[in-house]
C-alpha positions as a Markdown table, in Angstrom:
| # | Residue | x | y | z |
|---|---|---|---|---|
| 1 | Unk | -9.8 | 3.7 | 21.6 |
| 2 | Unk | -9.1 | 4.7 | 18.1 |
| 3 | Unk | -6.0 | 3.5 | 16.8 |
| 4 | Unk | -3.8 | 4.1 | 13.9 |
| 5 | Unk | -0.9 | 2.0 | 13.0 |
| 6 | Unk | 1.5 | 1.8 | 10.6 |
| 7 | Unk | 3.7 | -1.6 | 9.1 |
| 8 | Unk | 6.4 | -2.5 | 6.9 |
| 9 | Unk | 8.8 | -0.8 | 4.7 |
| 10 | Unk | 8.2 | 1.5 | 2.3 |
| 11 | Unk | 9.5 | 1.7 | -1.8 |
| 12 | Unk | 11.3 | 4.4 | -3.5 |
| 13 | Unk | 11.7 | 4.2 | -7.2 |
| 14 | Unk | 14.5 | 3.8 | -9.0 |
| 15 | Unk | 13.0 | 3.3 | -12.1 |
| 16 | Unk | 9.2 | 0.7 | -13.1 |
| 17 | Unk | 11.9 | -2.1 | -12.4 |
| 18 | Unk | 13.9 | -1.4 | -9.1 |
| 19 | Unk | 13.3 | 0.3 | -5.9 |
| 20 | Unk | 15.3 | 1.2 | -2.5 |
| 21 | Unk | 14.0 | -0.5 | 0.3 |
| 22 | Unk | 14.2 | -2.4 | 3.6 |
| 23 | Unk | 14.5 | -5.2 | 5.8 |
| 24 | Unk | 10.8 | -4.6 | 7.5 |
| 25 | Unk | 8.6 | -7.6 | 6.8 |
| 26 | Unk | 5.5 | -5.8 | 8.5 |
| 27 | Unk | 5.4 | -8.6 | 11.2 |
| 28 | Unk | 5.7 | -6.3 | 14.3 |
| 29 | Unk | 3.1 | -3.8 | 13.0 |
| 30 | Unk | 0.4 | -6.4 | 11.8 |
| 31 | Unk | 0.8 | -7.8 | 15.1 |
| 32 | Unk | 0.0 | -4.5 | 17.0 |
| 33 | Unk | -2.9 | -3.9 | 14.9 |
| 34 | Unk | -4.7 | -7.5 | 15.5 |
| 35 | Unk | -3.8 | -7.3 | 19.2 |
| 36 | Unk | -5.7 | -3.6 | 19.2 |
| 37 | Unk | -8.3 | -5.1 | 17.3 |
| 38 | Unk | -8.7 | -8.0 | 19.3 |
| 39 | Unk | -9.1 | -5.8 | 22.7 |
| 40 | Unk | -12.3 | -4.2 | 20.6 |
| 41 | Unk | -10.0 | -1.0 | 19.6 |
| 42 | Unk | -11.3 | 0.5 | 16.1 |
| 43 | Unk | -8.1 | 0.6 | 14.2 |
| 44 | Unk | -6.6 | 1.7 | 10.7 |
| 45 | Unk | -4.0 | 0.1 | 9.9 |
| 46 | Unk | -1.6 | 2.0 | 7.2 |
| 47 | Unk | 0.5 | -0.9 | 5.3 |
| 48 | Unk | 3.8 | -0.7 | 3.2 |
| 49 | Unk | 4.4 | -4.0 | 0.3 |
| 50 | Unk | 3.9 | -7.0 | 2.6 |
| 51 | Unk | 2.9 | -10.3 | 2.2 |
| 52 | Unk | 1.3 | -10.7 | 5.0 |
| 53 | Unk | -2.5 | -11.1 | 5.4 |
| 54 | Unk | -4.5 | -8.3 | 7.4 |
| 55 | Unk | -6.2 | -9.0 | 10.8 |
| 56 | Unk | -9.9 | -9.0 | 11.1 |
| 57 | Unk | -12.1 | -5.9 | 11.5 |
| 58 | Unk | -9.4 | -3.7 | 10.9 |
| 59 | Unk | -9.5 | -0.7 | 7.9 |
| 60 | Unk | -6.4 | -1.4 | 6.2 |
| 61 | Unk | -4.7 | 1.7 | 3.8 |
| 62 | Unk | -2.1 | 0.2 | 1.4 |
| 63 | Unk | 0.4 | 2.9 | 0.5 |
| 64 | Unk | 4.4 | 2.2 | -1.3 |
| 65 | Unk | 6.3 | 5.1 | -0.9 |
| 66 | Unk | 7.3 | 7.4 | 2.1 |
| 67 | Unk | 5.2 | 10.4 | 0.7 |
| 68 | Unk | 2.4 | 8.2 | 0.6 |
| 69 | Unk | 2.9 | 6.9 | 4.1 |
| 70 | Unk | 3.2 | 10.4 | 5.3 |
| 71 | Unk | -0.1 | 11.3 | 3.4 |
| 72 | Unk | -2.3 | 8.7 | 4.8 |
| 73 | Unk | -0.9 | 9.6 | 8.4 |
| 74 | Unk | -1.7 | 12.8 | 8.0 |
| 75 | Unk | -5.1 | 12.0 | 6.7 |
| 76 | Unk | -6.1 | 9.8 | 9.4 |
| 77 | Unk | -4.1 | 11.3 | 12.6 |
| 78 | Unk | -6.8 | 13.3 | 13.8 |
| 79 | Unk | -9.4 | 10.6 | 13.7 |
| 80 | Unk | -6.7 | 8.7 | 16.0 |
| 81 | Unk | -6.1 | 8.8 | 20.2 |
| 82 | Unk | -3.2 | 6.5 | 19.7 |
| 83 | Unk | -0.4 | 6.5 | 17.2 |
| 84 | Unk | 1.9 | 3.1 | 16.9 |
| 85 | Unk | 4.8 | 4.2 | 14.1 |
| 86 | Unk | 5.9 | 0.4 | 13.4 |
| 87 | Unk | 6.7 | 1.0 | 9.4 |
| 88 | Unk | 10.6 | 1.3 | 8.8 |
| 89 | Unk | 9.9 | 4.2 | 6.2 |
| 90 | Unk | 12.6 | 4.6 | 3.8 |
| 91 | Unk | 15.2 | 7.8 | 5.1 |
| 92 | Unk | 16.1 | 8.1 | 1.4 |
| 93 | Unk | 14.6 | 8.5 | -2.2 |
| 94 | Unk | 16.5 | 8.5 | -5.4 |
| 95 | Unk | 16.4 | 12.3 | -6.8 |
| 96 | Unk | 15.4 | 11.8 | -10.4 |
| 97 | Unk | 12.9 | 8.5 | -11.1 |
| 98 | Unk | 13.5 | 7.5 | -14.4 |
| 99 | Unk | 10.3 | 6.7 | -16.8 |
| 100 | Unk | 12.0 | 3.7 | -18.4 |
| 101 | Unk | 13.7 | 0.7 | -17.3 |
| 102 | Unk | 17.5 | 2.1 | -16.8 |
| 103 | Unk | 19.3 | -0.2 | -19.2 |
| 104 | Unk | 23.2 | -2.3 | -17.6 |
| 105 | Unk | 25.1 | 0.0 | -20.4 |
| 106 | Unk | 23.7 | 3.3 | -19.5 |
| 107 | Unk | 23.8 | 3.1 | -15.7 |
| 108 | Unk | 26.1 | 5.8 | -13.8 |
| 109 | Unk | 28.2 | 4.2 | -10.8 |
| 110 | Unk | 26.2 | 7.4 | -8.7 |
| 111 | Unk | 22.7 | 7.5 | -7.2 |
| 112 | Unk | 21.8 | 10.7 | -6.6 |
| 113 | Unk | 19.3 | 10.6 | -3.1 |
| 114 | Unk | 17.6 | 13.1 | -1.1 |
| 115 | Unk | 15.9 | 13.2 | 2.2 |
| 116 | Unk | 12.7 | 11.4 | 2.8 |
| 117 | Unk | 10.5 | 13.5 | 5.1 |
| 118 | Unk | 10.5 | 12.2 | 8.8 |
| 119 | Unk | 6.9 | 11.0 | 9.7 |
| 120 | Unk | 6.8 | 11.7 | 13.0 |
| 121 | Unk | 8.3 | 14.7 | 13.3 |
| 122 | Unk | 6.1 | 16.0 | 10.6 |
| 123 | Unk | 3.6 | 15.2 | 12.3 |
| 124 | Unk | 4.7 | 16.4 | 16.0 |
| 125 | Unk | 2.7 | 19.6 | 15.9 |
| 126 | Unk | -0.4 | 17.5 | 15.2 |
| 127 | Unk | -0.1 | 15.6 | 18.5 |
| 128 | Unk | -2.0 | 17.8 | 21.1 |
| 129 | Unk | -3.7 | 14.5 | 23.8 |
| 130 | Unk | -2.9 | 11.9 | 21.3 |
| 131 | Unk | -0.4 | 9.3 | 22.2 |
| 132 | Unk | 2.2 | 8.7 | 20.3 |
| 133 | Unk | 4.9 | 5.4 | 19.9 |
| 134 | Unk | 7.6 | 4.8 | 17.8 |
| 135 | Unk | 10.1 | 2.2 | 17.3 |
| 136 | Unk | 13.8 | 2.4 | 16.9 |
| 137 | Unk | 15.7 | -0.1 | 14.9 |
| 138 | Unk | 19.4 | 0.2 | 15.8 |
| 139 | Unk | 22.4 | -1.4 | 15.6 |
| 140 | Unk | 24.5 | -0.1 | 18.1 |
| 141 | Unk | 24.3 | 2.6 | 21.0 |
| 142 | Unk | 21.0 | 1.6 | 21.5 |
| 143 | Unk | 19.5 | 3.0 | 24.7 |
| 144 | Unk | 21.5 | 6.9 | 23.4 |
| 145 | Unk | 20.0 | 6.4 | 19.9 |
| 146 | Unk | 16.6 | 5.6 | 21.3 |
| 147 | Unk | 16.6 | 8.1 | 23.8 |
| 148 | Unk | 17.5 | 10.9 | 21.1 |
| 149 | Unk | 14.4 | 9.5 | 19.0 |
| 150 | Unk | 11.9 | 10.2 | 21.6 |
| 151 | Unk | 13.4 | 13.4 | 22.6 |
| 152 | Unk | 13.7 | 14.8 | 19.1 |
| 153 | Unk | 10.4 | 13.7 | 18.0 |
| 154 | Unk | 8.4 | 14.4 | 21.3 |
| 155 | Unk | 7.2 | 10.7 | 21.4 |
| 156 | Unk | 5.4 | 9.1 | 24.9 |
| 157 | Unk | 7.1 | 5.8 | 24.1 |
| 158 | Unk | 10.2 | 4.5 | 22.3 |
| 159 | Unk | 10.3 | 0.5 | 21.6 |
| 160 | Unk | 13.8 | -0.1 | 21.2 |
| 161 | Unk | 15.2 | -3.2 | 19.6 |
| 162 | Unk | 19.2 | -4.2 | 18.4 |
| 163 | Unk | 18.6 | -5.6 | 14.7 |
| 164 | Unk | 21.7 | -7.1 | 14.6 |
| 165 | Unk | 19.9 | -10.3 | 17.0 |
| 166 | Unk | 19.1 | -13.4 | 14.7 |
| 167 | Unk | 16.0 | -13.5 | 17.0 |
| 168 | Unk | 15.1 | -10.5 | 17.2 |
| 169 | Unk | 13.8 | -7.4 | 14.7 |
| 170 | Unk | 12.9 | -7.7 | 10.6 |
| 171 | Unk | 11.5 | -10.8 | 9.6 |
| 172 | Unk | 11.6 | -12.9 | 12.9 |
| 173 | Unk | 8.8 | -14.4 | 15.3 |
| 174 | Unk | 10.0 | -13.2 | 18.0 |
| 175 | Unk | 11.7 | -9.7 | 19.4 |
| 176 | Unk | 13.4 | -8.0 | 22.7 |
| 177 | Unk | 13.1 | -4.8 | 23.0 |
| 178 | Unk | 13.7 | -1.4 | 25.6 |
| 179 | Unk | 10.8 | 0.3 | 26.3 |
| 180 | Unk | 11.9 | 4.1 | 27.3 |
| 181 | Unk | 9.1 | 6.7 | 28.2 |
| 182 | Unk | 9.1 | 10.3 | 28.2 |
| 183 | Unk | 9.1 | 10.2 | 31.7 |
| 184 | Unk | 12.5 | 8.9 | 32.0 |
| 185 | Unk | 11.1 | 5.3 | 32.8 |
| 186 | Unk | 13.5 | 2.7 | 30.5 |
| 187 | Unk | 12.4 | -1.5 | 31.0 |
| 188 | Unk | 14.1 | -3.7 | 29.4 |
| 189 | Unk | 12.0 | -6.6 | 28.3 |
| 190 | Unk | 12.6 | -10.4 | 27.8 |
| 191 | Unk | 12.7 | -12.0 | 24.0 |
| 192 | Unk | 9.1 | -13.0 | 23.5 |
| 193 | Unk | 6.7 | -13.4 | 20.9 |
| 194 | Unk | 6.3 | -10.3 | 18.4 |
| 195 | Unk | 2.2 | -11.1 | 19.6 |
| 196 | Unk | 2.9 | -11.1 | 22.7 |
| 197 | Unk | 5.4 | -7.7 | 22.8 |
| 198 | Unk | 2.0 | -5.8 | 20.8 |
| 199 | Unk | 0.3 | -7.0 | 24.1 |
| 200 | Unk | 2.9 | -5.2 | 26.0 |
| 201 | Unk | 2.9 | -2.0 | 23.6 |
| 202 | Unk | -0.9 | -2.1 | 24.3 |
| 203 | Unk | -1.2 | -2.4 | 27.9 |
| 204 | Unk | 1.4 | 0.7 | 27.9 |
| 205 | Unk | -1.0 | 2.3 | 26.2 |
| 206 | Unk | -4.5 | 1.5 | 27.7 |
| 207 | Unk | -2.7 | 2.6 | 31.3 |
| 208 | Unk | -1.3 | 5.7 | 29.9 |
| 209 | Unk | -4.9 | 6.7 | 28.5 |
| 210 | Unk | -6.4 | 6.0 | 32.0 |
| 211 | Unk | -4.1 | 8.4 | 33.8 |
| 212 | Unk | -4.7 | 11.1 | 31.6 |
């Protein structure tokens, strides 16, 4: 199969010096991409600022912001049978970016923010046989706010994991997660290893490409 999947957060200026960002330390996507590429998948692998080290024989894009994310998706989607959304892509951009380093004395107690466009749903109408998984990063009503996800954004699979778990979610080794199809099907999986769970995601979708 061709795969594409995205990692990590994403950066939205503030100014050259700061940015708004995330928790996402690309762990969970990097480790979908070198299980897929370790089956013999042909995967692109799009990539926020990590500092982690790419698997082999994968084609890596590096983007920083959401719009660039969104591009580089878009560019690469029909190219792809299989989508894996891992990147936690920034839901908000500063309005105004400023050219220069915003100086302590001239700062305004406001940020003004907009919208950051939603990836996936942008790129819903481009999803005709191709499968499509996302990942939802909540911190309460998990299995509601999951299940609205997949819904709203037509999705096969939801991976569904409570960040507020010391051992599970940004930054950790290891993660436990819901998996909720669009079929109604929700399993609830065991912590394991974030290498092992891309295993999981993988076998979900290898089956689901067999029945189709």
């Amino acid at each position: 199969m061709r795969i594409l999947v995205t990692a990590g957060p994403t950066r939205e200026a503030i100014d050259p010096v700061r940015f708004i960002s995330n928790r996402s330390t690309g762990k969970m996507g990097y480790a979908v991409a070198g299980v897929c590429a370790g089956r013999g998948h042909e995967v692109v692998l799009v990539s926020g600022p990590v500092c982690i080290k790419p698997p082999r024989g994968i084609s890596v894009v590096n983007v920083e912001t959401s719009a660039e994310m969104l591009h580089a998706v878009k560019k690469n989607i029909p190219w792809c049978d299989a989508l894996v959304m891992v990147a936690a892509v920034a839901d908000f951009r500063p309005r105004k970016i400023s050219r220069q380093k915003i100086k302590k004395r001239n700062m305004q107690y406001l940020l003004p923010l907009e919208k950051t466009t939603d990836i996936l749903t942008a790129v819903r109408p481009m999803k005709k046989k191709r499968i499509i998984v996302g990942f939802a990063a909540e911190t309460k009503n998990l299995i509601q706010e999951a299940g609205r996800k997949l819904d709203e954004k037509g999705l096969d699979l939801i991976v569904a994991n409570d960040v507020t778990r010391k051992d599970s979610g940004f930054g950790s080794d290891t993660n436990k997660v819901v998996f909720i199809s669009n079929n109604g099907v929700c399993l609830n999986l065991p912590l394991m290893k974030k290498t092992q769970l891309a295993g999981r995601i993988l076998d979900w979708i290898e089956a689901k490409s067999k029945s189709e």
